[in-house]
ZADOVO-379819 format. One line per field, with one value per residue (C-alpha): residue number from 0; x, z, y. Coordinates in steps of 0.2 Angstrom, whole numbers, plus 2048, in hexadecimal, padded with zeros to 3 digits. Example, Ala and Ser with C-alpha at 12.3 -4.5 7.8 and 13.67 -1.06 7.14 Angstrom:
<sites>
bamar	(0/1)
x	(83E/844)
z	(827/824)
y	(7EA/7FB)
</sites>
This chain:
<sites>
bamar	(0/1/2/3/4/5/6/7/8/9/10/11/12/13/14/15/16/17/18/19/20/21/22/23/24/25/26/27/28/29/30/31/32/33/34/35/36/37/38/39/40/41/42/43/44/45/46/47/48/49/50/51/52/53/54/55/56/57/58/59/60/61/62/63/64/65/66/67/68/69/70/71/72/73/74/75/76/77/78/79/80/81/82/83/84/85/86/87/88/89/90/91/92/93/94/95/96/97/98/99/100/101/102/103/104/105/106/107/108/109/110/111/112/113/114/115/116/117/118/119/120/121/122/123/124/125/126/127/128/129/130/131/132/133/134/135/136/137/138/139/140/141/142/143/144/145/146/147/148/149/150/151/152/153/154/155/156/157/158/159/160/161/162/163/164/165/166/167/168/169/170/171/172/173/174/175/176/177/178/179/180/181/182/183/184/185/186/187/188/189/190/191/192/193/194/195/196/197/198/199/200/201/202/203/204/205/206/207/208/209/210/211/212/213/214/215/216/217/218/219/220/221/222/223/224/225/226/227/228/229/230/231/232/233/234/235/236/237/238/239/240/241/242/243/244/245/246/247/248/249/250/251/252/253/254/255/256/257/258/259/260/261/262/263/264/265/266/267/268/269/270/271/272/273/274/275/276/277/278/279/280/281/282/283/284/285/286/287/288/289/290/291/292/293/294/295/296/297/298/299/300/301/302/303/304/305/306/307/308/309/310/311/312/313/314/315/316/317/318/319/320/321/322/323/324/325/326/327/328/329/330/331/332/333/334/335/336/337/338/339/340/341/342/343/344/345/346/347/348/349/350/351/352/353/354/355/356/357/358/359/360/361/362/363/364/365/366/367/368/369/370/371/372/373/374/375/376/377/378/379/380/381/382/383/384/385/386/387/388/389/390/391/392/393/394/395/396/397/398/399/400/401/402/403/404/405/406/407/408/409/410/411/412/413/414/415/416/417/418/419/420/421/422/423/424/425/426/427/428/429/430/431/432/433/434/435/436/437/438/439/440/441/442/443/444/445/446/447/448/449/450/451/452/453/454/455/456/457/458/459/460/461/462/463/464/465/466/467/468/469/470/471/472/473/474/475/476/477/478/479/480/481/482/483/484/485/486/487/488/489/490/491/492/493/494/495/496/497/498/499/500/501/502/503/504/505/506/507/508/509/510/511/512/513/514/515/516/517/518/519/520/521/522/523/524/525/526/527/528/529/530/531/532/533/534/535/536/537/538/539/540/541/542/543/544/545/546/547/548/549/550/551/552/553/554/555/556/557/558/559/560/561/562/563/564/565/566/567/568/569/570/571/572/573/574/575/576/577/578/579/580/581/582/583/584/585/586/587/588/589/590/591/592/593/594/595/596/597/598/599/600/601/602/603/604/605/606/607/608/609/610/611/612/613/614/615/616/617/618/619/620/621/622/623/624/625/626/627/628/629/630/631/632/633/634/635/636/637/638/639/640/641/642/643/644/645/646/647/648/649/650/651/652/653/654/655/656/657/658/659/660/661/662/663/664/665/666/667/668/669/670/671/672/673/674/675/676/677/678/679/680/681/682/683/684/685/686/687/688/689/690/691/692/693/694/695/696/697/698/699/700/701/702/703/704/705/706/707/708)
x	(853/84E/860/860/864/876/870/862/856/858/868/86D/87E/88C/898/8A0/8A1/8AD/8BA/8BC/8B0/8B0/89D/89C/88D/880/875/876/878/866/867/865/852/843/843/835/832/823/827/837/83D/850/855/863/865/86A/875/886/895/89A/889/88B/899/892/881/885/88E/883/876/87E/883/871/868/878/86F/85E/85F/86B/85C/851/860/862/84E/84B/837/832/833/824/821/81E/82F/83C/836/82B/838/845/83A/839/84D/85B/84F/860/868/85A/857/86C/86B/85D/866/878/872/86B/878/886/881/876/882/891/8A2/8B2/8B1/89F/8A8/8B5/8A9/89F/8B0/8B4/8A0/89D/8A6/89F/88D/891/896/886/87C/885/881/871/86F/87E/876/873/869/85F/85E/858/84A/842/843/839/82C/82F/82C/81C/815/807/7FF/801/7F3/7FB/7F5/7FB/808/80F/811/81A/825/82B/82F/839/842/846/84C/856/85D/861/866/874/87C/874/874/888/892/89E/8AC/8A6/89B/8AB/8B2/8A2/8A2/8B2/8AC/8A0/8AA/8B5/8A8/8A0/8B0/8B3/8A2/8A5/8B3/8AC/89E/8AC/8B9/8AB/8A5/8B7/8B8/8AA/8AF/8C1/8BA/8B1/8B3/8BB/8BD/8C7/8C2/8B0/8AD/8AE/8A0/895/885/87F/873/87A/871/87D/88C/888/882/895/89E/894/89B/8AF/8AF/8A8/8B6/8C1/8C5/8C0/8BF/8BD/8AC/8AA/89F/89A/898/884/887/884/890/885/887/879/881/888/877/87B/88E/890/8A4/8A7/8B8/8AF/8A1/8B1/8B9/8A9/8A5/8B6/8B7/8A5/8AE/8BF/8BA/8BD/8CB/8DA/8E7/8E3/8DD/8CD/8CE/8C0/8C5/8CF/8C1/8B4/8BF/8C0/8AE/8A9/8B6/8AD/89C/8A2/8A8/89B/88C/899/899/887/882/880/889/889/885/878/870/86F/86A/85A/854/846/844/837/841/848/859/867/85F/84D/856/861/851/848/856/859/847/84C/85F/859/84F/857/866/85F/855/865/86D/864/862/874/875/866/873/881/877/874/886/88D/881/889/898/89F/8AB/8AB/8A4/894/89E/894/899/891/881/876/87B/878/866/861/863/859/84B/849/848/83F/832/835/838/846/84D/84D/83A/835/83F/835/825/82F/835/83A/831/821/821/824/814/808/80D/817/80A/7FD/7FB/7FB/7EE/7E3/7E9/7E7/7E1/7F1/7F6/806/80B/81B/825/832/833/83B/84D/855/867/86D/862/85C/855/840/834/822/813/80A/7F8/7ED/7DA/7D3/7DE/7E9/7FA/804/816/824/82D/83D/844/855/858/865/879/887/898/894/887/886/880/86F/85E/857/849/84D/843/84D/83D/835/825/81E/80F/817/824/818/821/81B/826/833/837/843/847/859/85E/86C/864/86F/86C/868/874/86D/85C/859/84B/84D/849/84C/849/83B/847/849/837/835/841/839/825/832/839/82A/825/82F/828/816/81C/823/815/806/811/806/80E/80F/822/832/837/82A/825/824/831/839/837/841/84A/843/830/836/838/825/81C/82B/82B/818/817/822/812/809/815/80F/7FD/7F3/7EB/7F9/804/7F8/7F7/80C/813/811/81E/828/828/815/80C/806/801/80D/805/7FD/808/819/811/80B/81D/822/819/81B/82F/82C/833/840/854/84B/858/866/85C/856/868/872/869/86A/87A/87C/870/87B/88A/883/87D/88C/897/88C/88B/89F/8A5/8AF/8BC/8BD/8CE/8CD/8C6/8CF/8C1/8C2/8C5/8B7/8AC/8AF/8AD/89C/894/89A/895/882/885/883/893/88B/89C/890/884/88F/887/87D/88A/89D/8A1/8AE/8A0/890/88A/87B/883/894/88E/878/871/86D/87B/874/862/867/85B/84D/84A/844/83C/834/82F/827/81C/817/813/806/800/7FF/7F6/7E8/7E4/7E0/7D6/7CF/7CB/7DD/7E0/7D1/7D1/7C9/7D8/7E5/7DB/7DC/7ED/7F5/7EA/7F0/802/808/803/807/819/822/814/80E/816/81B/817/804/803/804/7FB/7ED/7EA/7EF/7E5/7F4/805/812/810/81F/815/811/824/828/81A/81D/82F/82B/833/823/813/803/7F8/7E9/7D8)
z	(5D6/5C6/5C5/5B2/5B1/5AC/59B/591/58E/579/57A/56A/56C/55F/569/55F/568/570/564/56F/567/578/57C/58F/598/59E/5A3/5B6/5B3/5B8/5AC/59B/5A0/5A8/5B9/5C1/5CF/5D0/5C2/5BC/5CB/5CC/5D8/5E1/5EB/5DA/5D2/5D5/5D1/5C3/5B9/5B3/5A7/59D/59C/597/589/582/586/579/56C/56B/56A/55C/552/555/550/541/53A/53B/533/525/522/50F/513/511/525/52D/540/545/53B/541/551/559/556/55C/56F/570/56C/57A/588/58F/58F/596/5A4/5A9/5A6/5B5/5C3/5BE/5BF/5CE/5D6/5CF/5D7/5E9/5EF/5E3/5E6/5DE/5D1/5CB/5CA/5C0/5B6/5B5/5AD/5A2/59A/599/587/581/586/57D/56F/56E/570/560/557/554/555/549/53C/52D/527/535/534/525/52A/537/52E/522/52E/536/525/523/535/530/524/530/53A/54A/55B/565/56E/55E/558/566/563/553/557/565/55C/54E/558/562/554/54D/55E/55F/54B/541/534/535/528/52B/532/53F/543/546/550/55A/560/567/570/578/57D/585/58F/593/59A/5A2/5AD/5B2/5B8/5C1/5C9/5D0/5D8/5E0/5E9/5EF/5F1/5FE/606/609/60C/61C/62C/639/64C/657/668/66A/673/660/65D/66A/663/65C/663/66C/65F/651/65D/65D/649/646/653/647/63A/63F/646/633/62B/638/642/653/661/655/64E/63A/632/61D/613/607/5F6/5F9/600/60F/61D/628/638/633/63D/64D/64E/65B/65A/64C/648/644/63A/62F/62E/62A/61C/616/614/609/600/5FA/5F9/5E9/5E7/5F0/5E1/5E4/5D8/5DD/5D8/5CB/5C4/5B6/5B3/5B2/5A8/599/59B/597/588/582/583/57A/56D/56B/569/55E/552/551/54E/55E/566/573/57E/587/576/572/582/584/572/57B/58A/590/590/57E/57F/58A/589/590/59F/5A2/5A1/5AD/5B8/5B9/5C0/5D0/5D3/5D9/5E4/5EA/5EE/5F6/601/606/60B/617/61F/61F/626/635/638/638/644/651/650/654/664/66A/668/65A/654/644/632/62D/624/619/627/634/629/62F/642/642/638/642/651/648/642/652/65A/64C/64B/65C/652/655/64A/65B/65F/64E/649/658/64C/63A/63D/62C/629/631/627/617/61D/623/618/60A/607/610/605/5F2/5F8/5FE/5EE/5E2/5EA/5EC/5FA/600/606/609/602/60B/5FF/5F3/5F2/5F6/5F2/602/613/618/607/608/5F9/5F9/5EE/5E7/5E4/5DA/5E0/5D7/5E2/5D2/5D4/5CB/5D1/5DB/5E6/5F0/5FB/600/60E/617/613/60D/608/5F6/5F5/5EB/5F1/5F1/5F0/5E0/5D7/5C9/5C0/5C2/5B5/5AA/5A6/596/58F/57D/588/594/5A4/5B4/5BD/5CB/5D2/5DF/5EB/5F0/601/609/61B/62C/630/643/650/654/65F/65B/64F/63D/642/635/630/626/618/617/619/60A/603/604/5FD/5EE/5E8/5EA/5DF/5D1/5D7/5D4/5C2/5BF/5C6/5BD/5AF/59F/590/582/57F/58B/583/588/596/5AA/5AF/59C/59A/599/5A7/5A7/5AC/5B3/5C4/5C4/5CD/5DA/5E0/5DE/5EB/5F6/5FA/602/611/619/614/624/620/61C/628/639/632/631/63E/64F/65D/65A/66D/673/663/667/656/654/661/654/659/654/644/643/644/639/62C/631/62E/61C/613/61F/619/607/601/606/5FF/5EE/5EC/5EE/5E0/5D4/5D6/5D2/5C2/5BF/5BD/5B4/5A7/5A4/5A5/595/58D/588/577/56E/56C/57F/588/593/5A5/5B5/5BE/5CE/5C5/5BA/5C5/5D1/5C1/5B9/5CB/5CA/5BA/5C0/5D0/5DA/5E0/5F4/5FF/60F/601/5F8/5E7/5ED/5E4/5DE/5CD/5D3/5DA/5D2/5CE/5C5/5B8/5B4/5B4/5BB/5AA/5AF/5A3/5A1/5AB/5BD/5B9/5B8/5CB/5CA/5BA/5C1/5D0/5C7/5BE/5D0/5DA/5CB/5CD/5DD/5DD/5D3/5DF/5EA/5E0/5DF/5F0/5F4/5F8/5F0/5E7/5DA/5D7/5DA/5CE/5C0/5C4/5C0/5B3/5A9/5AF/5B9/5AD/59D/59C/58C/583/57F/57D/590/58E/589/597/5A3/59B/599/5A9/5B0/5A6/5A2/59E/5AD/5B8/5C6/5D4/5DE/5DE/5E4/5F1/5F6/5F7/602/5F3/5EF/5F5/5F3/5E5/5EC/5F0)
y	(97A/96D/963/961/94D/946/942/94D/93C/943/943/935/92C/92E/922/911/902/8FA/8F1/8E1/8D5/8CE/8D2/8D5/8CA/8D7/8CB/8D0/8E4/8EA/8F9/8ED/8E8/8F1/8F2/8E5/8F3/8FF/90B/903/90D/909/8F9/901/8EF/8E8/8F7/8F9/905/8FA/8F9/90B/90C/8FB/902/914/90E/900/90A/917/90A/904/919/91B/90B/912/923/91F/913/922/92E/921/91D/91F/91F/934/93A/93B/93F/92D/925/936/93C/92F/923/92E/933/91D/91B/91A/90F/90A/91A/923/916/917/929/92D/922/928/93C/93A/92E/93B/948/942/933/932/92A/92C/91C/924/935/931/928/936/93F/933/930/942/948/938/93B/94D/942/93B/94B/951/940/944/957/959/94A/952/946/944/959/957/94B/957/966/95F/95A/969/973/969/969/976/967/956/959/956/959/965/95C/954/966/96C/95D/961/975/96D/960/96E/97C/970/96B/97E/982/974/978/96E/97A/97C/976/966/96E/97A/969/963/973/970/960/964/973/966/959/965/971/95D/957/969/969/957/95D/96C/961/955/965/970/95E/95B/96E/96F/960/964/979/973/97B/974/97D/974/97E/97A/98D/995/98D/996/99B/98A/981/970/966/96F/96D/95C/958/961/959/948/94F/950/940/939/942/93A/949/944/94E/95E/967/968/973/96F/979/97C/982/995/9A2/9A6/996/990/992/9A6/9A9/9A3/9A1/9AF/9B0/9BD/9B2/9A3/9AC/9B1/9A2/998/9A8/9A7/992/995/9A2/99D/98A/988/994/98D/989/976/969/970/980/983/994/98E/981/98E/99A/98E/988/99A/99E/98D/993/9A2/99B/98D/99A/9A4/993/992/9A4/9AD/9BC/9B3/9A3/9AC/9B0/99F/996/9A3/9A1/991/99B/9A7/9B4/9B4/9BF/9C5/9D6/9CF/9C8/9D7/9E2/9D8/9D8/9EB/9EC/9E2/9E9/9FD/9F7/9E9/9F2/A01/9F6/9EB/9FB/A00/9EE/9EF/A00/9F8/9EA/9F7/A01/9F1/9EC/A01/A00/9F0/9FA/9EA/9F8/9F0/9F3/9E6/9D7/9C9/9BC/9CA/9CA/9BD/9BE/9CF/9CC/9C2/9CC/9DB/9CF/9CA/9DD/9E3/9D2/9C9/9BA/9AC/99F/994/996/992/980/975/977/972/95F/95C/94A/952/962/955/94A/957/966/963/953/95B/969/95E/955/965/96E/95D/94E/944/938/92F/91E/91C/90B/904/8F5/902/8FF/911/919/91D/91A/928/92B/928/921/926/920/92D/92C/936/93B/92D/922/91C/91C/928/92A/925/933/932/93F/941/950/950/954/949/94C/941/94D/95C/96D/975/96C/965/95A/94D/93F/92D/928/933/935/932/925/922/919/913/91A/923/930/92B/93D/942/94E/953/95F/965/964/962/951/950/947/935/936/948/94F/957/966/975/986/98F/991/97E/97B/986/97E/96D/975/97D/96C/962/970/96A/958/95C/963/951/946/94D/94C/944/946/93A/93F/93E/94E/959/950/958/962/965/974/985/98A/99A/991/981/98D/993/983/97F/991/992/985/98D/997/98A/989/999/995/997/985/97A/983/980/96D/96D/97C/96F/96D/95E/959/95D/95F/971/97A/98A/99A/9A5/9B2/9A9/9A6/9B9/9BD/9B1/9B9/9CB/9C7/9BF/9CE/9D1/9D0/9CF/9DC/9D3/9C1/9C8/9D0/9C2/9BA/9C8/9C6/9B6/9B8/9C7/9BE/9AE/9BB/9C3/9B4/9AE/9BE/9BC/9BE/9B1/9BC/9C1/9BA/9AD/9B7/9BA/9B1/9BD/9CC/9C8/9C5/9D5/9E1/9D8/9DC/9EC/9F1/9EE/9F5/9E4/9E4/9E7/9E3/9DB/9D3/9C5/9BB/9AE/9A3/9A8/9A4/997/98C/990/97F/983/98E/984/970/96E/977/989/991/9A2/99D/9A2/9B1/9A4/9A1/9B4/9B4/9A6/9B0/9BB/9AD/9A5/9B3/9BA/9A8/9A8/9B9/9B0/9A5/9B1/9BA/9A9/9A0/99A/989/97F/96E/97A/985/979/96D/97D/97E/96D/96D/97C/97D/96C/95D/967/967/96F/96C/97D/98D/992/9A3/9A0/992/9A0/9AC/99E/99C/9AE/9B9/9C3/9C6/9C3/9D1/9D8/9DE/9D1/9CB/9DB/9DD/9CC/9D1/9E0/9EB/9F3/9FB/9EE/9F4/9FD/9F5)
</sites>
């Protein structure tokens, strides 16, 4: 997942200053000058709680003087005095901005959350300064109207259609009053996600597991008895066990607990954890946030906020997504039946007596993979320590694909300590970016896995990108290894993904630059390097025992791949089901009532026939992050449009030789250093050949024949 940042870098400030004409001394806050580290990566020993709040705000007051010069220009707008000046305003902002998104949501604390509350309608406030500036409007639309004349470069081009829909897109064109209307609709929905962001973290936190009577826990391996056992004592529960909570429905540990009662309880804590009548209950929160959205896109000209959110993205229109959808949800469906009616079938012989539950899922699938492939989970993590997978796979296979190296800097000050800073190099030996992982699972951190920029990348501002990577991985008891699962290793190749889309970032402008481009695209090069984990030459340099160094037998990895399509109709399901129900939420009407969230939720899935009882969404509407507070309103579809794009990729390269410097060189430099700055939609077909085609997804999906040779 691409975590959109706290602050969109264009967003232009409308806030006043303060009316105490006592001037605060800044002198000592880090964030009011270039950081002297390499990249004007952020000093974390030198940052504290308290430099936030002053910087945000001056950092606003001084973007609110720069772009009300430019507004107020009397020169004739051209591209260099409107929107040149406009991509070099805001340095401050955009350097608080970075370390404040990614602190907010990978180590946070409460005096930065309720910081984070109390900034957010402002920072709304300041989007609308600018994109609701008339005469600003008025300034790029005449560029805008003139851009077939100004001989610009194609990157300059691109700017200006961005910087003009942008505007369009956020109601420029509205007369005074609804501009008015508006700006309350976006302070509230602000305030409201903030607000969401801060009760799903407290949510998952207080929704944890925790068993008392160690023999419920039968199943887990010793190493997980002891990580929990780790974890209770950290939430002061000593002598007990404690199992957190991820961010999807499904747990980790469903697949090995082996006492049916403690599958439930640990399926039912996932469930309901945001739905307890408690201050954390998000559903009233969510509710609103979608009448909002309503009415927002209502204001602006749209049926609905669907409508208006797809209007930059690949896919154009509700009715796009909906059609692309409906290709995947027969066969989806059909397929997850009958693994349901094979688990079914496993739990009858063993005389269960029960009917398949979603808590009784993944015990049970396991149990059929293995008959079915001879494969266990327990065989297979000894080969994936995390840190070696990171060096010798993840690393291993840019540098076989695109030349880079790593060093890693321990001189880099870092936000928490097991956080990581490496030095990227490029294949000329230069140095071209800072990276920073962050793997393993906090209570002040939120759910999922992501990649972020903490600098952006652009050469009119004279930066480099500082990237990082964030997961939710079970941190190992003291002495013992990170060992993990193929998921997760997939799940570190996917985010580095998004990485690689940042580093070979080179665009003159921060608003177009790396990873800043539609949602429904932004997924193609973090889930095209998901290939390269099972790729038989990175995976023999990565798959080693952690204890003796033995590559993995050929026959375990034989199995490994045998079983990639297994449980893919209950995995592809899921996710059409969350797509589902972020579509419909942001296909409401302005003049639908405020929604029963539960109700609402169970009727939309069975309007599209999703509504599997042993196949929950992949998230519930009361704590789907991505769709209420990280940016993917009505862009949850894009992880499988996004699919589409990277297996049809993929497909080329081996059509093409595979892994080669030749084709990974090709790649990066028709897909991964361009950015936004071409339309998206010839980008692929550019280097594809052809439109976006469905068949390898579903071949690779095990939902379709393989063409014929």
């Amino acid at each position: 997942m691409k975590l959109s940042s706290f602050l969109l870098l264009a967003a232009i400030v409308a806030m006043s200053s303060s009316c105490n004409n006592n001037k605060p001394d800044n002198s000592a806050n880090p964030f009011f000058t270039e950081s002297k580290l390499p990249f004007q990566a952020p000093d974390f020993d030198k940052i504290k709680n308290s430099d936030f709040k002053p910087a945000i705000e001056e950092g606003m007051k001084q973007q609110l003087d720069e772009v009300q010069k430019i507004a107020k220009n009397t020169e004739a707008p051209t591209f260099e005095n409107t929107l040149v000046a406009m991509e070099k305003s805001g340095q401050l902002l955009r350097r608080v901005s970075g370390v404040f998104g990614a602190l907010t949501s990978a180590n946070t604390n409460p005096e930065l959350q309720k910081l984070q509350e109390e900034e957010a309608p402002k920072l709304a406030a300041t989007n609308d300064a600018i994109f609701l500036n008339s005469k600003l409007f008025k300034r790029v639309e005449t560029i805008y109207n003139q851009r077939a004349d100004l001989k610009l470069d194609p990157e300059s081009l691109r700017l200006v259609e961005y910087y003009f829909q942008r505007f369009e897109l956020a109601g420029a064109k509205l007369n005074d009053a609804d501009k008015e209307q508006l700006k309350k609709y976006n302070g509230e929905e602000a305030s409201l996600s903030a607000k969401f962001t801060n009760q799903l973290l407290a949510a998952a936190k207080t929704g944890a597991l925790v068993i008392s009577d160690k023999a419920e826990l039968a199943g887990l391996s010793d190493e997980a008895i002891e990580a929990a056992a780790k974890n209770a004592k950290a939430a002061n529960k000593d002598g007990k066990w404690l199992i957190s909570l991820q961010n999807t429905t499904t747990q980790p540990d469903l697949q090995s607990l082996s006492v049916r009662a403690t599958r439930q309880k640990l399926f039912e804590a996932s469930w309901n954890r945001a739905e307890h009548n408690d201050s954390n209950d998000t559903r009233a929160t969510i509710a609103r946030i979608a009448e909002i959205r309503a009415k927002k896109a209502k204001l602006i000209g749209f049926p609905n906020f669907a409508s208006l959110q797809l209007q930059d993205q690949m896919a154009k229109t509700p009715e796009t997504v909906e059609a692309f959808l409906r290709k995947l949800i027969p066969a989806a469906t059909a397929k997850a039946k009958n693994e349901a009616a094979d688990i079914q079938a496993v739990i009858d012989a063993q005389k269960g007596g029960f009917k398949l539950q979603p808590w009784d899922w993944d015990f049970y699938a396991e149990q059929v993979r293995k008959a079915k492939y001879d494969l266990n989970e327990s065989e297979i993590k000894p080969y994936f320590e995390l840190y070696n997978v990171l060096q010798n796979g993840v690393f291993y296979a840019a540098n076989q694909l695109y030349g880079l190296t790593f060093k890693e800097r321990k001189d880099i000050p870092v936000y928490q300590k097991d956080v990581r800073v490496f030095e990227v190099f490029d294949k000329d030996s230069s140095s071209i970016a800072l990276f920073y992982c962050d793997y393993f699972k906090r209570d002040n951190k939120n759910g999922g896995a992501w990649m972020d920029n903490m600098v952006g990348q652009s050469k009119l501002l004279g930066t480099k990108p500082v990237i990082f990577n964030v997961c939710n991985f079970t941190k190992p008891a003291d002495g013992q290894p990170a060992l993990i699962s193929y998921s997760d290793v997939t799940t570190m190749f996917h985010e580095f993904g998004h990485g690689l889309h940042g580093i070979f970032a080179s665009q003159q402008y921060p608003s177009l630059s790396g990873t800043a481009t539609a949602r429904d695209f932004v997924e193609f090069p973090s889930q095209f390097n998901e290939h390269w984990a099972l790729d038989s030459q990175v995976f023999r340099h990565y798959a080693t025992h952690y204890k003796t160094g033995e590559l993995m037998p050929q026959a375990l990895v034989d199995k490994i791949k045998k079983a990639a399509t297994f449980n893919q109709g209950y995995a592809l399901t899921e996710i059409l089901a969350a797509a589902d129900l972020d579509m419909q939420w942001h296909t409401l009407t302005a003049d639908a009532p405020l929604q029963d969230v539960d109700k609402y939720e169970i009727l939309a899935l069975q309007k599209t026939h999703l509504d599997l009882p042993e196949v929950p969404s992949r998230y519930r509407s009361s704590y789907f992050l991505h769709i209420w507070s990280n940016g993917y309103a009505a862009g949850y579809y894009a992880y499988l449009w996004t699919e589409m794009l990277d297996d049809d990729a993929f497909a080329w390269f081996k059509e093409h030789g595979g892994l080669t410097r030749e084709n990974g060189q090709r790649f990066r430099d028709m897909i991964l250093s361009r950015g936004n700055t071409m339309d998206l939609a010839k980008m692929f077909l550019d280097f594809r050949g052809h439109e976006p085609d469905i068949q390898p997804m579903l071949e690779n999906r095990g939902l379709a024949p393989e063409k014929k040779k």
